[in-house]
C-alpha positions in Angstrom: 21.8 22.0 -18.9 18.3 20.6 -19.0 17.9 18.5 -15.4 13.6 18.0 -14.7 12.5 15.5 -12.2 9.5 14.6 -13.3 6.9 12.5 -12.0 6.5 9.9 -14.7 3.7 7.8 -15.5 3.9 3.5 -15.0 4.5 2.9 -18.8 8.0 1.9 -18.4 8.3 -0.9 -16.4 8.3 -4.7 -17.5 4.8 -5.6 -16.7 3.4 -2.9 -18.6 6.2 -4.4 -21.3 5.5 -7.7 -21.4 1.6 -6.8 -21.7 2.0 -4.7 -24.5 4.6 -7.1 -26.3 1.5 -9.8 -25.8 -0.9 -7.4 -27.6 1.5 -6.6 -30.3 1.2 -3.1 -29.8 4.8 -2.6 -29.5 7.4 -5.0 -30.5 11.1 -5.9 -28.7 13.4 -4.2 -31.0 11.1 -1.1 -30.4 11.6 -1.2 -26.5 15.7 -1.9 -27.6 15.5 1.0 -29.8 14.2 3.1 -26.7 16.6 1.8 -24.4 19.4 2.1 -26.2 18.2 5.5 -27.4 18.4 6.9 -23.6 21.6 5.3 -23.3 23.3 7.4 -25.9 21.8 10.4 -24.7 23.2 10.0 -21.4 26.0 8.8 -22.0 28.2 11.2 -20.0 26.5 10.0 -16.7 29.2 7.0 -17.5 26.1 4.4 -16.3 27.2 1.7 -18.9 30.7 -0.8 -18.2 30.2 -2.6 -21.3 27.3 -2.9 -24.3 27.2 -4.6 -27.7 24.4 -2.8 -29.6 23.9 -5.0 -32.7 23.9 -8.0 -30.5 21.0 -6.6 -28.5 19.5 -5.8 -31.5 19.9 -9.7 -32.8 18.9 -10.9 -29.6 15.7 -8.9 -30.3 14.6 -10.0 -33.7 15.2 -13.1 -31.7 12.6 -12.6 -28.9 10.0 -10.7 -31.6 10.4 -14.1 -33.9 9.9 -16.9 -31.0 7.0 -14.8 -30.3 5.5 -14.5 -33.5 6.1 -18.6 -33.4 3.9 -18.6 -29.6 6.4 -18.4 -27.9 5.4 -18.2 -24.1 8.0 -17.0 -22.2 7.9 -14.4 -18.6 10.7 -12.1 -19.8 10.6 -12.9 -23.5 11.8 -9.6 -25.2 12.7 -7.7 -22.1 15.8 -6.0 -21.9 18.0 -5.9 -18.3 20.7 -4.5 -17.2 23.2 -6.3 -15.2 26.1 -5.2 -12.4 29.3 -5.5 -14.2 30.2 -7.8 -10.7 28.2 -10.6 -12.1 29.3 -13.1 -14.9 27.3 -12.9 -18.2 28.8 -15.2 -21.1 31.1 -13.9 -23.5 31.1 -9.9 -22.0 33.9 -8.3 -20.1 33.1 -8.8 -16.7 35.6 -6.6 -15.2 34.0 -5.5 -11.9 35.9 -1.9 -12.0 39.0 -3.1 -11.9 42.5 -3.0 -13.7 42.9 -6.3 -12.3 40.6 -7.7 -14.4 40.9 -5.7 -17.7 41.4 -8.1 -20.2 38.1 -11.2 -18.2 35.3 -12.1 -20.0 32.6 -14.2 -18.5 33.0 -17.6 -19.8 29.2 -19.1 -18.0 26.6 -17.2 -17.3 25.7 -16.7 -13.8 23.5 -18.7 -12.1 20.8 -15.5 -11.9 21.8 -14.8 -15.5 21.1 -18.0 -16.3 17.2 -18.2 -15.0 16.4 -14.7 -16.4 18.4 -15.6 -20.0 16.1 -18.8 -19.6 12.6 -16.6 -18.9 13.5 -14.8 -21.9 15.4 -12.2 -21.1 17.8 -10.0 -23.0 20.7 -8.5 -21.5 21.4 -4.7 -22.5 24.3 -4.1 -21.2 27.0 -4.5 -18.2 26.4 -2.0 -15.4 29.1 0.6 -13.8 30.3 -0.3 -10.6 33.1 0.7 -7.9 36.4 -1.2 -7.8 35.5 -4.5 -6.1 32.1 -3.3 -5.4 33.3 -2.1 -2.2 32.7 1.6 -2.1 29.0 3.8 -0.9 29.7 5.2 -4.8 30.4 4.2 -8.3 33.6 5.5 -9.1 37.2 3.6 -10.6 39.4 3.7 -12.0 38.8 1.8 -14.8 35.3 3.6 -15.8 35.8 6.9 -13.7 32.8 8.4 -11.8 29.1 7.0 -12.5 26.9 10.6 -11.9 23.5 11.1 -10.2 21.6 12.6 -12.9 19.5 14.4 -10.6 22.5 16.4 -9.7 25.9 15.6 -11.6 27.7 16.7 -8.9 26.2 14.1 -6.5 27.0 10.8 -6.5 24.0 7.9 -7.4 25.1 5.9 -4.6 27.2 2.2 -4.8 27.9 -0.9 -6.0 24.9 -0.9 -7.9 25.1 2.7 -8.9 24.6 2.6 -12.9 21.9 0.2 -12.6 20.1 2.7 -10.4 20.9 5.4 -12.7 19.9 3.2 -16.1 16.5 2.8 -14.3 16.2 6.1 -13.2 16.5 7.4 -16.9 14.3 5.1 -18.0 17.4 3.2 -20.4 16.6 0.0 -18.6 13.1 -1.6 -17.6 14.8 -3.3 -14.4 18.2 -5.3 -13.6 20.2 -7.5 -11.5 22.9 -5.5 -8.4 23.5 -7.1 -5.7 23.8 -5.9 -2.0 26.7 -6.6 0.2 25.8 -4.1 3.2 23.9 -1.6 1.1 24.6 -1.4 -2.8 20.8 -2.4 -3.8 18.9 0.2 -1.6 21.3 3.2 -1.3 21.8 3.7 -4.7 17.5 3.1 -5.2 17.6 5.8 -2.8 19.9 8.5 -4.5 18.5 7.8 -7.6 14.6 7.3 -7.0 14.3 3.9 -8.3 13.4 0.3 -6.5 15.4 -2.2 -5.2 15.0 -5.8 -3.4 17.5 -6.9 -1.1 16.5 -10.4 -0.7 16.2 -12.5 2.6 20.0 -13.6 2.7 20.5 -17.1 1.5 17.5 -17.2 -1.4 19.6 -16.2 -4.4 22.8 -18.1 -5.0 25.4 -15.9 -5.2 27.5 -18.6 -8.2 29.0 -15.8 -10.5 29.6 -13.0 -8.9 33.5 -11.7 -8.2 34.4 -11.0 -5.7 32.8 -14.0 -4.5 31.7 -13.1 -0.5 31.1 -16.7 0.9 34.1 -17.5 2.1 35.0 -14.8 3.9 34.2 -13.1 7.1 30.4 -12.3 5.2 29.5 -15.6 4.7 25.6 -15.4 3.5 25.4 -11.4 3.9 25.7 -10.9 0.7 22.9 -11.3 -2.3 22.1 -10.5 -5.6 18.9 -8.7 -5.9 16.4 -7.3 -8.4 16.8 -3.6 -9.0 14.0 -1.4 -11.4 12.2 1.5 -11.9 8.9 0.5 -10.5 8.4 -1.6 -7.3 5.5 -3.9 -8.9 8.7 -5.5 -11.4 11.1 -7.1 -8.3 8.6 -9.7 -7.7 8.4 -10.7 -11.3 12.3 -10.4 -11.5 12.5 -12.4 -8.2 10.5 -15.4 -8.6 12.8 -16.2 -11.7 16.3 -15.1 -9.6 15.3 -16.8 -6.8 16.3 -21.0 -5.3 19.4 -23.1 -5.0 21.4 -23.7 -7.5 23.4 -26.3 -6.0 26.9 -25.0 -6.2 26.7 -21.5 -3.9 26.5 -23.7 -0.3 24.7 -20.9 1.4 21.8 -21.1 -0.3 18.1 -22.5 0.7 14.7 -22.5 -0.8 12.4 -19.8 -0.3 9.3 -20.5 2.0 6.8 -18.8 0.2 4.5 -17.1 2.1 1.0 -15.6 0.4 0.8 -12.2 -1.1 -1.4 -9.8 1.3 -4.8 -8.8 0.6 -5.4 -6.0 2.2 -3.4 -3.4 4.1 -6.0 -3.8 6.9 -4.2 -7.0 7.4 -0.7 -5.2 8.8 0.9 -4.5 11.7 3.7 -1.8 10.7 6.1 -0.8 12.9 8.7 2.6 12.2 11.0 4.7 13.5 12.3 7.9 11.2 15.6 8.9 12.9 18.9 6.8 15.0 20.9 9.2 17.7 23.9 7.5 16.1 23.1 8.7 12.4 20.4 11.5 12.8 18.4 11.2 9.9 17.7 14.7 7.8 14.1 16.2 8.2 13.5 15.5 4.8 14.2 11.6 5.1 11.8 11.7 8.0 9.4 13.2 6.4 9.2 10.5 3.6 9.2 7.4 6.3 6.0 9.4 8.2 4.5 9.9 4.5 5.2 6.1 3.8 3.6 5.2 7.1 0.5 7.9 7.2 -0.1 5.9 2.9 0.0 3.0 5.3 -2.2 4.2 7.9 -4.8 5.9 5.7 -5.4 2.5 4.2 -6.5 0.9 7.6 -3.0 -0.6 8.6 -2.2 -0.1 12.1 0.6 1.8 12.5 3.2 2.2 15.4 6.1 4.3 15.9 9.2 2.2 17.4 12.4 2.3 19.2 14.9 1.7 16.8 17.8 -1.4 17.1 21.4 -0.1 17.7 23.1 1.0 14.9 26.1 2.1 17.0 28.2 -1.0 16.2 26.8 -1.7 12.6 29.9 0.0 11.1 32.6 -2.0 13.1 30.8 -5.2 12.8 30.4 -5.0 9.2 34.5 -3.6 8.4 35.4 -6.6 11.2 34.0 -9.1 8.7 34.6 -7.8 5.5 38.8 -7.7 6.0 39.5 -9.3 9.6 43.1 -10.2 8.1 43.5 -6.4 7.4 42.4 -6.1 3.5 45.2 -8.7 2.7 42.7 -10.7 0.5 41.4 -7.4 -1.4 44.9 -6.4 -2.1 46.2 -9.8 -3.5 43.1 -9.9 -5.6 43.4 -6.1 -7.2 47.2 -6.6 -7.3 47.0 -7.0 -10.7 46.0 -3.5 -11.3 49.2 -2.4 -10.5 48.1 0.5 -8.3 45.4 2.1 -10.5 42.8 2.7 -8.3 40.3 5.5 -7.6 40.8 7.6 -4.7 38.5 6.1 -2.3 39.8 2.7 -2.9 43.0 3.5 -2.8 42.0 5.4 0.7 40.5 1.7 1.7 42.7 -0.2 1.0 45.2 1.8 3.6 42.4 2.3 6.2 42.3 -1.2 6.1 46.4 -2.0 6.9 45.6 -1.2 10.5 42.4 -3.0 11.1 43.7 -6.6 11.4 42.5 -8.8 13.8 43.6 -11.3 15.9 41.6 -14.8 15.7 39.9 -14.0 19.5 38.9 -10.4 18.1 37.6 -11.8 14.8 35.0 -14.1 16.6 34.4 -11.4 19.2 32.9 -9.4 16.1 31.7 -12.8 15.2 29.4 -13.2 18.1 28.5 -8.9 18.4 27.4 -9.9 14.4 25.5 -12.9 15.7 23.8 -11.3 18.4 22.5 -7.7 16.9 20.7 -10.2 13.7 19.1 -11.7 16.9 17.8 -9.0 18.2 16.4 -7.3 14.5 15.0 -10.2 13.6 13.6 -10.6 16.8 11.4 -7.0 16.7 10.8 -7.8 13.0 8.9 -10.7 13.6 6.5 -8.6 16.2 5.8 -6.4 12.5 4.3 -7.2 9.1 6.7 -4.8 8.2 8.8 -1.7 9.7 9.4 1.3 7.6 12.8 2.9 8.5 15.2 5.3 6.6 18.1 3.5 3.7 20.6 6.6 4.9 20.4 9.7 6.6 20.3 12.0 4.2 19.6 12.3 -0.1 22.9 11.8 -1.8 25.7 13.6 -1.5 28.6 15.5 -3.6 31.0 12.8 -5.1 34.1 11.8 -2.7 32.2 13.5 0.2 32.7 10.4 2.3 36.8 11.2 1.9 36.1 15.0 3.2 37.9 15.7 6.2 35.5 18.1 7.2 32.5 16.0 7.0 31.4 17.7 3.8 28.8 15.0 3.2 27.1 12.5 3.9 29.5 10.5 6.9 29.8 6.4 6.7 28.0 6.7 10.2 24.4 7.5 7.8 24.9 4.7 5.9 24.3 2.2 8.9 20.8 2.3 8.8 21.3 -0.2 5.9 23.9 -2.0 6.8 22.2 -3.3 9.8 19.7 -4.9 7.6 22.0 -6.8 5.7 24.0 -7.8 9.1 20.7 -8.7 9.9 19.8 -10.9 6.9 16.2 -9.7 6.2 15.0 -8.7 3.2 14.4 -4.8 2.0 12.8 -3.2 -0.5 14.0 0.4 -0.9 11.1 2.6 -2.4 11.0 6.2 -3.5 8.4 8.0 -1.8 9.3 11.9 -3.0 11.9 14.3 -4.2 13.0 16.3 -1.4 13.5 20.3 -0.9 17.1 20.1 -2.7 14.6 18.3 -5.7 16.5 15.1 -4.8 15.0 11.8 -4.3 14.6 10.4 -1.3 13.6 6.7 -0.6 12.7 4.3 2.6 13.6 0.7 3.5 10.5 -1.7 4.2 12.2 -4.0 6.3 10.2 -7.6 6.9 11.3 -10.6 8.2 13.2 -13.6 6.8 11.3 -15.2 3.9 8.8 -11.8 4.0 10.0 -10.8 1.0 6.7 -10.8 -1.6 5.0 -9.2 1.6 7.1 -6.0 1.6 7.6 -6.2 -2.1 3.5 -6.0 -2.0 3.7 -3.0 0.5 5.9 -1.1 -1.6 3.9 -1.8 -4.7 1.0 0.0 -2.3 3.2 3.3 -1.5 4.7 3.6 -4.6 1.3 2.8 -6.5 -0.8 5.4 -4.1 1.7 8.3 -4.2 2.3 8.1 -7.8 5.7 8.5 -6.9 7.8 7.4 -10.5 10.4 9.4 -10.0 12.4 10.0 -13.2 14.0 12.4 -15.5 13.1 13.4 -18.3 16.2 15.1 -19.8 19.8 15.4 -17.8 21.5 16.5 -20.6 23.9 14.1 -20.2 24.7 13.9 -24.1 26.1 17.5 -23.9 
């Protein structure tokens, strides 16, 4: 088998697109072609819940026809891929789950909506863990979604076969969403860019399982996901405002792009006692910071926040009434689940609280997105590690003798979202094991364009499209 990370050039992203689809070099049913061309040839990495190929194709000749008519639209002719978790009209929208077999979206939504309305066409339905809540993409229903890097490593979760579609270059960008960390750990493992928006900006309308109410309330959020940094923006200016039904959500205060990284104050920290962070993922944060530095930003190495709670805070929300809610929703399924659900949803059993413990976790919840946003808001931006480590072997997390990477390394991320800022995971290199390796640029609420601009920087400076060429993965 054929596996070369290669550092690719910017072609393939949806700003190069959409400028080439405006000088008719290259039409929409070409770029369809292409896509769907990478698709079949990896089509053992299992990346793909659901696709309708002569649709796409119509939906094509559509796009290539309004344009030819002038036609001015930001995403006319541009495929994207969207997490099988959020409703599209008239495809399965399963979210990994026997429970929901036999559902198919009947409204797009509301995200699917904008971006249908900017022009966009929709590929495909992305893989995705049972319920979306597992740190990989594996069910039941679909099976295991691979890393193509390494097919014995997992590409990270919920979002994991969007990251993969972008990291083989099968999808320009597309829509995940990040509950505690499925936008920027599965970026990570799979050396592609993700936005997880300042909580609140997105509306959340469409998605099951629906978060709001629940112990999450607005921690939750849909997010662009892509190949190339420069796209979120694009993708996130359309996603992005209310949409009057999901109650949680507000406008966006939009603050101006930066015009020079002499401008920024950027704060890091490349390792947490609590989850020590491989030498290799420190490496990348200093090499992200140094790009930083060697542009005239003034850089400052930080103490980091806690992350010694961010696992029990997070668990204490999610299922406070002991995963009764999951269960009666995946019941269903009648008791085809993947291992590592199956393992959650007995972890879970024992974890009930009582009302006085739930709002102790409550105010311990309330209190650490105090003091983040708090040391945020003294930075432009701090540049931190997604996870402790590159991605590991699939089911690792299950390993009884810590054969991977532990839920403890994921909670470098999962303080962000506690947190509620917005994050843009970027991939900086490929690491000695020649797997990728990303880093969170963390801003403040309502910073978002500001670290999506920073990342654009890195990414743009180091050259660092990670892709791959060839996995094989039609063998």
């Amino acid at each position: 088998m054929d596996v070369n990370p290669v550092m690719d050039n910017q072609f393939f992203s949806c700003k190069n697109l959409i400028s080439e689809l405006s000088q008719k070099k290259i039409s929409s049913r070409e770029i369809v072609e292409m896509c769907l061309k990478r698709i079949e040839e990896n089509k053992t990495l299992n990346a793909v819940a659901y696709i309708d190929e002569d649709l796409v194709r119509r939906q094509a000749d559509k796009a290539d026809q309004m344009r030819m008519q002038g036609a001015v639209l930001p995403l006319l002719g541009i495929p994207i891929s969207v997490k099988d978790s959020i409703s599209v009209k008239d495809m399965p929208w399963r979210s990994g789950s026997f429970a929901r077999a036999d559902v198919v979206g009947k409204e797009d939504a509301s995200v699917v909506e904008k971006l249908r309305n900017a022009g966009a066409i929709f590929i495909c339905k992305s893989t995705i863990p049972e319920y979306t809540w597992s740190v990989e993409t594996d069910s039941a229903l679909h099976g295991p979604t691979l890393n193509p890097y390494d097919l014995d490593r997992t590409c990270g979760g919920s979002s994991g076969g969007e990251a993969v579609l972008h990291a083989i270059q099968a999808s320009p960008a597309g829509v995940g969403s990040d509950g505690l960390n499925s936008i920027r750990v599965p970026a990570h493992f799979c050396g592609t860019a993700g936005l997880r928006p300042t909580s609140g900006v997105i509306p959340e309308t469409g998605v099951w399982p629906s978060t709001r109410a629940s112990g999450l309330l607005d921690i939750s959020t849909i997010g662009p996901m892509s190949r190339s940094a420069d796209d979120l923006d694009l993708l996130f200016s359309i996603m992005q405002g209310p949409d009057n039904k999901d109650p949680f959500t507000h406008p966006m205060s939009l603050r101006p792009n930066i015009s020079s990284m002499k401008e920024l104050k950027i704060g890091f920290f490349r390792s947490h006692p609590y989850a020590p962070a491989s030498s290799d993922v420190q490496g990348a944060v200093v090499k992200a910071a140094q790009t930083l530095s060697n542009a005239g930003a003034n850089i400052e190495e930080i103490n980091p926040w806690p992350l010694d709670s961010t696992i029990e805070i997070a668990f204490g929300l999610m299922a406070p009434d002991g995963g009764e809610r999951v269960r009666n929703d995946v019941s269903a399924a009648g008791g085809k689940h993947a291992p590592s659900f199956a393992a959650l949803l007995n972890q879970l059993k024992s974890q009930t609280l009582t009302i006085t413990q739930y709002l102790k976790v409550v105010e311990e919840f309330t209190s650490l997105r105090s003091l983040i946003r708090t040391t945020l808001s003294k930075y432009d931006a701090v540049i931190m590690p997604v996870a402790s480590d590159t991605a590991p072997l699939h089911l690792s997390s299950l390993s009884s003798d810590g054969g991977g990477l532990s839920i403890e390394g994921y909670s470098y991320s999962f303080a962000i979202a506690l947190a509620g800022a917005p994050s843009v995971s970027v991939p900086i290199q490929l690491s000695s094991a020649n797997l990728p390796i990303g880093v969170q640029i963390v801003g403040s609420p309502h910073d978002d364009y500001k670290i999506m601009s920073i990342a654009t920087y890195i990414q743009k400076t180091l050259n660092s499209y990670l892709s791959i060429q060839s996995t094989g993965g039609s063998k």
